[in-house]
DSSP file (Angstrom, degrees, kcal/mol; ACC not computed):
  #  RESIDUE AA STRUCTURE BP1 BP2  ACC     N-H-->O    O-->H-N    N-H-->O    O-->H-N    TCO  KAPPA ALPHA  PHI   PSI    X-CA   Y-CA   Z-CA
    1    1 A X              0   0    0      0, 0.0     2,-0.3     0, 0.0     0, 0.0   0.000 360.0 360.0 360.0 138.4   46.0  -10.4  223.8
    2    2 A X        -     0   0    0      1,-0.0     2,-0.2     2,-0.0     0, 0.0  -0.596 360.0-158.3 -80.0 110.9   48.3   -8.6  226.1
    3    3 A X        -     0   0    0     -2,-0.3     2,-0.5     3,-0.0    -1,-0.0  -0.736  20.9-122.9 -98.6 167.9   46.8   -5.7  228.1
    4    4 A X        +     0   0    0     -2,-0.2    16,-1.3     1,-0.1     3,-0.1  -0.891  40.2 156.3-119.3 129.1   48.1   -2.8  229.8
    5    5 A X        -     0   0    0     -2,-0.5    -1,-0.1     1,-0.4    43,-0.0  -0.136  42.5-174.4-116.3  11.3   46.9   -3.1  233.3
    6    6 A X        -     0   0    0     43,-0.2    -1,-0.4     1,-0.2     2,-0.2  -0.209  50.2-143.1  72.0 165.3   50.1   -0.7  234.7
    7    7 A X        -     0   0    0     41,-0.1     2,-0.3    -3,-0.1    41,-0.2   0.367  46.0-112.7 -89.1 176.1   51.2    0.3  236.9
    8    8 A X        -     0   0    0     -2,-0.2    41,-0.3     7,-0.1     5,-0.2  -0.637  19.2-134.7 -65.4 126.9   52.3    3.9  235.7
    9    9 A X  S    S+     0   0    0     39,-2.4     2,-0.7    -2,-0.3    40,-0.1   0.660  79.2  87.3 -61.7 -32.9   55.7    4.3  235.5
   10   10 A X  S >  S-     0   0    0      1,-0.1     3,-0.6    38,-0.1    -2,-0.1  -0.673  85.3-106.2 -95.7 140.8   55.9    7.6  237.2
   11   11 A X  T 3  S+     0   0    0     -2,-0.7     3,-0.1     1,-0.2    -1,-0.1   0.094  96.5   7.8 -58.4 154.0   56.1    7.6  241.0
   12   12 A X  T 3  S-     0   0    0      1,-0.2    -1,-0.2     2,-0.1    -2,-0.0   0.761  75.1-174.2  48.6  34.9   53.3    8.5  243.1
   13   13 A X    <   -     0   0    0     -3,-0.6    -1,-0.2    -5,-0.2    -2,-0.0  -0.414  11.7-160.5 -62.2 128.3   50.9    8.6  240.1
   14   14 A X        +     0   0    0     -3,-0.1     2,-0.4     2,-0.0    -1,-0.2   0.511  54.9 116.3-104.3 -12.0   47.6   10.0  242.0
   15   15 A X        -     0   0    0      1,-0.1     2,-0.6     2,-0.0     3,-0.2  -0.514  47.1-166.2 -70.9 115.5   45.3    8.5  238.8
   16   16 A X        -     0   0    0     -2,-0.4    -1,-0.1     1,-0.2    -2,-0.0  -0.839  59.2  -0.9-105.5  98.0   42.9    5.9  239.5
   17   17 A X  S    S+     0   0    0     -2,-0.6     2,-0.3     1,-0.3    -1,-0.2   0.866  91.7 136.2 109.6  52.5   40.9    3.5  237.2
   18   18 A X        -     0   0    0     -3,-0.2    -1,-0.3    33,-0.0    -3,-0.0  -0.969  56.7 -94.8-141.6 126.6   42.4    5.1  234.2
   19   19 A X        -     0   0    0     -2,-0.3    32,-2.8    31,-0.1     2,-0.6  -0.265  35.2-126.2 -60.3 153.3   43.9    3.2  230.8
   20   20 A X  E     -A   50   0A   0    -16,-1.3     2,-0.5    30,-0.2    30,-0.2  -0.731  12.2-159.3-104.4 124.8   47.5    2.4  230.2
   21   21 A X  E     -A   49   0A   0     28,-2.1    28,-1.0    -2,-0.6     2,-0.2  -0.726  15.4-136.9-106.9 117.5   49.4    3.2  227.6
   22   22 A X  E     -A   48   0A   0     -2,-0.5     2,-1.1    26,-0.2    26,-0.2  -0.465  28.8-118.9 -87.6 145.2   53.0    0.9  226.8
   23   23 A X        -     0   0    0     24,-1.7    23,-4.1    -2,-0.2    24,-0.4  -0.695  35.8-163.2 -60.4  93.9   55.9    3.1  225.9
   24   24 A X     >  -     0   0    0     -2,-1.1     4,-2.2    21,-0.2     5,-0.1  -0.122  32.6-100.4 -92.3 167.9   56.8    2.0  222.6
   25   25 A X  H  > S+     0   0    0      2,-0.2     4,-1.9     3,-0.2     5,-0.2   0.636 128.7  51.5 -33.8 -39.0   60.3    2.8  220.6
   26   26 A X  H  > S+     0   0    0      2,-0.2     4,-2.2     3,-0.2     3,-0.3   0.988 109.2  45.6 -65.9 -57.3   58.5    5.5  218.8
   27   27 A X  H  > S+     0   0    0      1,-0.3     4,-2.1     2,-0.2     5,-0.2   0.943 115.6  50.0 -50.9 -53.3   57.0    7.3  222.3
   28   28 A X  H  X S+     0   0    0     -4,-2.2     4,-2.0     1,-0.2    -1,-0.3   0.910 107.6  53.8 -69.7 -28.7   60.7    6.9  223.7
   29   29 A X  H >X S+     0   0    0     -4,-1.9     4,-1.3    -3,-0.3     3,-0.9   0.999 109.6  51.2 -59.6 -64.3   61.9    8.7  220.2
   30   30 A X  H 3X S+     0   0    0     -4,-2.2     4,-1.6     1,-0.3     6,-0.3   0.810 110.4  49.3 -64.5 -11.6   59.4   11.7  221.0
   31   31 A X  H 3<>S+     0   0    0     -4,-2.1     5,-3.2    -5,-0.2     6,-0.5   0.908 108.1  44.5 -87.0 -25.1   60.7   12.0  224.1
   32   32 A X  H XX5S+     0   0    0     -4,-2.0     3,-1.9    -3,-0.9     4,-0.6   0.947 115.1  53.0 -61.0 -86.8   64.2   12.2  223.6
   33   33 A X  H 3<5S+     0   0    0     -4,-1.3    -2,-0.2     1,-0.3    -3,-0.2   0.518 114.0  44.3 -13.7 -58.2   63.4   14.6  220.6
   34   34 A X  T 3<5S-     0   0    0     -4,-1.6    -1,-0.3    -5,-0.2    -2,-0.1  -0.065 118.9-112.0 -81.9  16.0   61.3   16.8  223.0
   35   35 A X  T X45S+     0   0    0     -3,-1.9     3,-0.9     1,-0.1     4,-0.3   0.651  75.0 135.2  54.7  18.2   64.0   16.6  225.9
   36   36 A X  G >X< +     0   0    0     -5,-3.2     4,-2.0    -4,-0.6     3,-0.9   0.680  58.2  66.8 -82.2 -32.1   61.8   14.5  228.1
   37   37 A X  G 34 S+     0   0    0     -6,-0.5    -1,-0.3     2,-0.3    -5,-0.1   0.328  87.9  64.3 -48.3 -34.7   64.5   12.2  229.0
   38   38 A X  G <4 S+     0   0    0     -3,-0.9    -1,-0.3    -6,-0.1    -2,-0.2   0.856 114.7  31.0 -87.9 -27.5   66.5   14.6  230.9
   39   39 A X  T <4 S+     0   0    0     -3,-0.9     2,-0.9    -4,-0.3    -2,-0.3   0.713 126.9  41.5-102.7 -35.7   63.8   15.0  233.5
   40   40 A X  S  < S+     0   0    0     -4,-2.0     3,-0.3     1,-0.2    -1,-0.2  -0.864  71.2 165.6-107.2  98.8   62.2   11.1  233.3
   41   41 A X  S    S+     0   0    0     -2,-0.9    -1,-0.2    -3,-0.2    -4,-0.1   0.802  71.7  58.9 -83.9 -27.9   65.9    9.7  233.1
   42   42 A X  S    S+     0   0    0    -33,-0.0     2,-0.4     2,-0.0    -1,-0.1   0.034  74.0 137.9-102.4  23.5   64.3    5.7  234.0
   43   43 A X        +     0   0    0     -3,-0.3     2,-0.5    -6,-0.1    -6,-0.0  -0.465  33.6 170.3 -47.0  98.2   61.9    6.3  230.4
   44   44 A X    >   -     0   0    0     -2,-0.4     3,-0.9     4,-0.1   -21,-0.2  -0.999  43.1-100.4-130.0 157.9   62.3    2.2  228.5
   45   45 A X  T 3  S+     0   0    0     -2,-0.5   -21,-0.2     1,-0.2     3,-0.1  -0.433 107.8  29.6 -59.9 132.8   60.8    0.7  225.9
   46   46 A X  T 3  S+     0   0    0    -23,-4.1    -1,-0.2     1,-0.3   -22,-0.1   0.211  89.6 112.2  98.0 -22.9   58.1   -1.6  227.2
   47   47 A X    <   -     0   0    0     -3,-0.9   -24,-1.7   -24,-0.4    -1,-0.3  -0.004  56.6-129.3 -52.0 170.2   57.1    0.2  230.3
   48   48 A X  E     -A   22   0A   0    -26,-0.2   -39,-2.4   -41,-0.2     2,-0.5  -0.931  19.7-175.2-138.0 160.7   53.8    1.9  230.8
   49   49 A X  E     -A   21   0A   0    -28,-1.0   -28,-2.1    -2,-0.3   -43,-0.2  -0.905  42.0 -89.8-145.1 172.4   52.3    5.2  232.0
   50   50 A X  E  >  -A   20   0A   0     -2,-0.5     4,-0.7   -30,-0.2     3,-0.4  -0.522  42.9-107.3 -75.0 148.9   48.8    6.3  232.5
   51   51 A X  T >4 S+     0   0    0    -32,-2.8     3,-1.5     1,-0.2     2,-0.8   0.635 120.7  50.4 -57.1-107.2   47.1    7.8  229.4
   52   52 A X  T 3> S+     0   0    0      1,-0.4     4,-1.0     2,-0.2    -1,-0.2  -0.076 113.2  44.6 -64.3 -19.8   47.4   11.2  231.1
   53   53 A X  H 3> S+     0   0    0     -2,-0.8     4,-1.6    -3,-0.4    -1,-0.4   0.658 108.0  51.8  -5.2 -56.4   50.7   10.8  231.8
   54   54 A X  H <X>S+     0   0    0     -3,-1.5     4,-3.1    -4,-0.7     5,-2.2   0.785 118.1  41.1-107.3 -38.5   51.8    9.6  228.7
   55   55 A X  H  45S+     0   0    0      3,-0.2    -1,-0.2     2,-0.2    -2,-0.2   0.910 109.9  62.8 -70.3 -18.5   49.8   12.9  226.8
   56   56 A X  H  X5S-     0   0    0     -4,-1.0     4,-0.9     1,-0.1    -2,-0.2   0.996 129.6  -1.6 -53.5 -70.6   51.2   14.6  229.6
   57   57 A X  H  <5S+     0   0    0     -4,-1.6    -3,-0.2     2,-0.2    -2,-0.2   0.492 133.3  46.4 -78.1 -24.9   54.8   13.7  228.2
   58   58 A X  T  <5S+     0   0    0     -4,-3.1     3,-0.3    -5,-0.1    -3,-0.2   0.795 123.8  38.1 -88.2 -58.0   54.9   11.7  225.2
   59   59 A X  T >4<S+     0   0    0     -5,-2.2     3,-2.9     1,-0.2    -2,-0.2   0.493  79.8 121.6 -54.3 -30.0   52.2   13.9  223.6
   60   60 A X  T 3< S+     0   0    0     -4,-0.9    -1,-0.2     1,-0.3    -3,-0.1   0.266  76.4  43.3 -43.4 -25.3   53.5   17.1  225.0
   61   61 A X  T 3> S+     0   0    0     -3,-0.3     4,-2.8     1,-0.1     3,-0.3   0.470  83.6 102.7-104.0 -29.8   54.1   18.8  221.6
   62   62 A X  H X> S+     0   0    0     -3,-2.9     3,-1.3     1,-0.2     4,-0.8   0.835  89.2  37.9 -39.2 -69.6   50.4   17.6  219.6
   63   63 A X  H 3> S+     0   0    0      1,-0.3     4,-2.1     2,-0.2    -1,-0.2   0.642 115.5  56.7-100.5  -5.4   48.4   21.1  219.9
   64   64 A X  H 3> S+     0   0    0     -3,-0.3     4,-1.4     2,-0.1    -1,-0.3   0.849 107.4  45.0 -91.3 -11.3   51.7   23.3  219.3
   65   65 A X  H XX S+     0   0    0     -4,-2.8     3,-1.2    -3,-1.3     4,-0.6   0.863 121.6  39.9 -76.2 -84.6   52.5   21.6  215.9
   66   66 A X  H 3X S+     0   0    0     -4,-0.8     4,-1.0     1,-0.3     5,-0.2   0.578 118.7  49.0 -81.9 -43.1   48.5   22.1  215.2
   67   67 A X  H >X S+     0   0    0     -4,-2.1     4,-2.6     2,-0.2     3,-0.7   0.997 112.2  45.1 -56.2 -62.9   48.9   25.6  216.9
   68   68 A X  H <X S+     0   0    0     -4,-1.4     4,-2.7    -3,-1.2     5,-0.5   0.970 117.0  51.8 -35.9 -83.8   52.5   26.6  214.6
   69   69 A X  H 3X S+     0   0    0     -4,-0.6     4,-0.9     1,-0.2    -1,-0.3   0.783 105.6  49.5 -47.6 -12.9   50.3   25.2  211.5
   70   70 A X  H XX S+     0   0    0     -4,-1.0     4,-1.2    -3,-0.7     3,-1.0   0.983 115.7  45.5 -94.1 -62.4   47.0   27.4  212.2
   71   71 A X  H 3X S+     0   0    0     -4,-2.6     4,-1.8    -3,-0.3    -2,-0.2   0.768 110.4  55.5 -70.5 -29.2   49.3   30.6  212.4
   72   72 A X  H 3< S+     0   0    0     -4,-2.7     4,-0.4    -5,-0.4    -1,-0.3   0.773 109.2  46.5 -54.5 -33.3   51.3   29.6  209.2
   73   73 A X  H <X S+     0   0    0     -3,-1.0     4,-0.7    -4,-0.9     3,-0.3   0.777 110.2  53.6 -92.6 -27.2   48.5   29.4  207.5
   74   74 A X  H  X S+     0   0    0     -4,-1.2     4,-1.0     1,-0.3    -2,-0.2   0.816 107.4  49.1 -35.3 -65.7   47.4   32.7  208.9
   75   75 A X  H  X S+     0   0    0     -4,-1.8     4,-1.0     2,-0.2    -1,-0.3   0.557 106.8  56.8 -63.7 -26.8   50.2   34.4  207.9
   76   76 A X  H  > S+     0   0    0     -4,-0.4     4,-1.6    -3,-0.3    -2,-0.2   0.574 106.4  55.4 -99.6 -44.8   49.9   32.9  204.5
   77   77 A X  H  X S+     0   0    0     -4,-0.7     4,-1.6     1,-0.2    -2,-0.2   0.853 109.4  39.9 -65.7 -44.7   46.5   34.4  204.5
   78   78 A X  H  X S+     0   0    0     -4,-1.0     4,-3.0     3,-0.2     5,-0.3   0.825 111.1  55.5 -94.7 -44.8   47.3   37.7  205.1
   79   79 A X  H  X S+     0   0    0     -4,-1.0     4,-1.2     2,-0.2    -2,-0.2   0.855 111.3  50.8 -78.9 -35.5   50.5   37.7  202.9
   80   80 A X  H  X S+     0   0    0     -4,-1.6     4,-0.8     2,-0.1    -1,-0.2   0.993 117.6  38.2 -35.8 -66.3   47.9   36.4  199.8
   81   81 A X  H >< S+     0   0    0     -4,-1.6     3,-2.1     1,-0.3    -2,-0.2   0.963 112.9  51.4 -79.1 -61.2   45.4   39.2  200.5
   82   82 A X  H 3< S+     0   0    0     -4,-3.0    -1,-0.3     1,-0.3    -2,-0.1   0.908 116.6  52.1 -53.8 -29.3   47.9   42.4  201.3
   83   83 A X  H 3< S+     0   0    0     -4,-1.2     2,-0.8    -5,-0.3    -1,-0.3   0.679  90.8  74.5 -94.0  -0.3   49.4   41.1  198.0
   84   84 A X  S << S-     0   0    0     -3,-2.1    -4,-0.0    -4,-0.8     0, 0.0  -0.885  82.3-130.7 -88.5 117.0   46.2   40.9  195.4
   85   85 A X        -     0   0    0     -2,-0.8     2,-0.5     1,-0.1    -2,-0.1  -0.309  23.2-120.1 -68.2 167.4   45.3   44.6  194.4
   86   86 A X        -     0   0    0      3,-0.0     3,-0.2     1,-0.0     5,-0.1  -0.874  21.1-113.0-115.3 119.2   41.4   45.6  194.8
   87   87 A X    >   -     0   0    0     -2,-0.5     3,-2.1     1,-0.1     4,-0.5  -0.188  41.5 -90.3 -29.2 104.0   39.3   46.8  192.2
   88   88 A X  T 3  S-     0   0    0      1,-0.2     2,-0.7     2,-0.1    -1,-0.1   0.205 108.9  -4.3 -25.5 132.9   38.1   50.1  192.1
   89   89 A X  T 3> S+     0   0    0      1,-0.2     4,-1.1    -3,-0.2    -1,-0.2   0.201 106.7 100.9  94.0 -41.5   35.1   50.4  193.8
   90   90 A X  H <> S+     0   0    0     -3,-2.1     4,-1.6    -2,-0.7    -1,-0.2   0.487  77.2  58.8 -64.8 -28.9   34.8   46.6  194.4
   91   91 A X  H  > S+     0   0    0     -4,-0.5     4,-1.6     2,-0.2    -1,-0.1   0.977 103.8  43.2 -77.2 -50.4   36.0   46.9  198.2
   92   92 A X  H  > S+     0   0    0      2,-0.2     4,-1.4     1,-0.2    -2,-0.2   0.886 112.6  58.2 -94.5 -39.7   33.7   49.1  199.8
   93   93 A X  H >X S+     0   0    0     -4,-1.1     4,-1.5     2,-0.2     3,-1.4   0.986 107.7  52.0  -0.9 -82.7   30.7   46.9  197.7
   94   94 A X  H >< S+     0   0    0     -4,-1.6     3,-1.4     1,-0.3    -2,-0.2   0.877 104.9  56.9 -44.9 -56.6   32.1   43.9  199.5
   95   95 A X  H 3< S+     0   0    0     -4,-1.6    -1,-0.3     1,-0.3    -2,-0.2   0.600 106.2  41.3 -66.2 -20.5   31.7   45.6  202.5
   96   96 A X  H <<        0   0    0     -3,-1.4    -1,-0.3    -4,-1.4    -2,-0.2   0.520 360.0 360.0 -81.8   3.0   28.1   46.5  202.6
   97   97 A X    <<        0   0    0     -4,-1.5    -1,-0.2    -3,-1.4    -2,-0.2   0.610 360.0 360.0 -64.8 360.0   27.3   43.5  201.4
């Protein structure tokens, strides 16, 4: 089985002792998608970066999709509840409870 032993693809990578992760067709898709391409123009398939590297850059987008959904859902929340009337009487109940 084939490991990846590096090196990291981007110059002067200060990370030491750290896994390597190969830049697959897929990885090179999110980075063109994400514009990544225009600033690492020497990006192939089959090359390697450092994991932190490669979440730096490949990855770059993971906790804003997750962020985007958590506020969608928020919003969703809010638009529910503004939109259910309240029972007489029933609100202020809830609220000492």
């Amino acid at each position: 089985m084939k490991r990846n032993f590096g090196p990291c693809l981007i110059a002067n990578c200060a990370y030491e002792n750290v896994a390597f992760r190969l830049i697959t067709e897929l990885a090179y898709q999110k980075c063109l998608k994400a514009n990544m391409l225009e600033t690492y123009p020497y990006f192939e398939v089959g090359k390697q970066l450092c994991h932190q590297h490669y979440c730096k850059i490949v990855e770059s987008d993971r906790h804003k999709k997750r962020k985007l959904n958590d506020q969608e859902c928020s919003r969703k929340k809010v638009m529910h509840e503004e939109t259910q009337p309240v029972e007489e009487g029933k609100f202020f109940g809830i609220i000492y409870k």
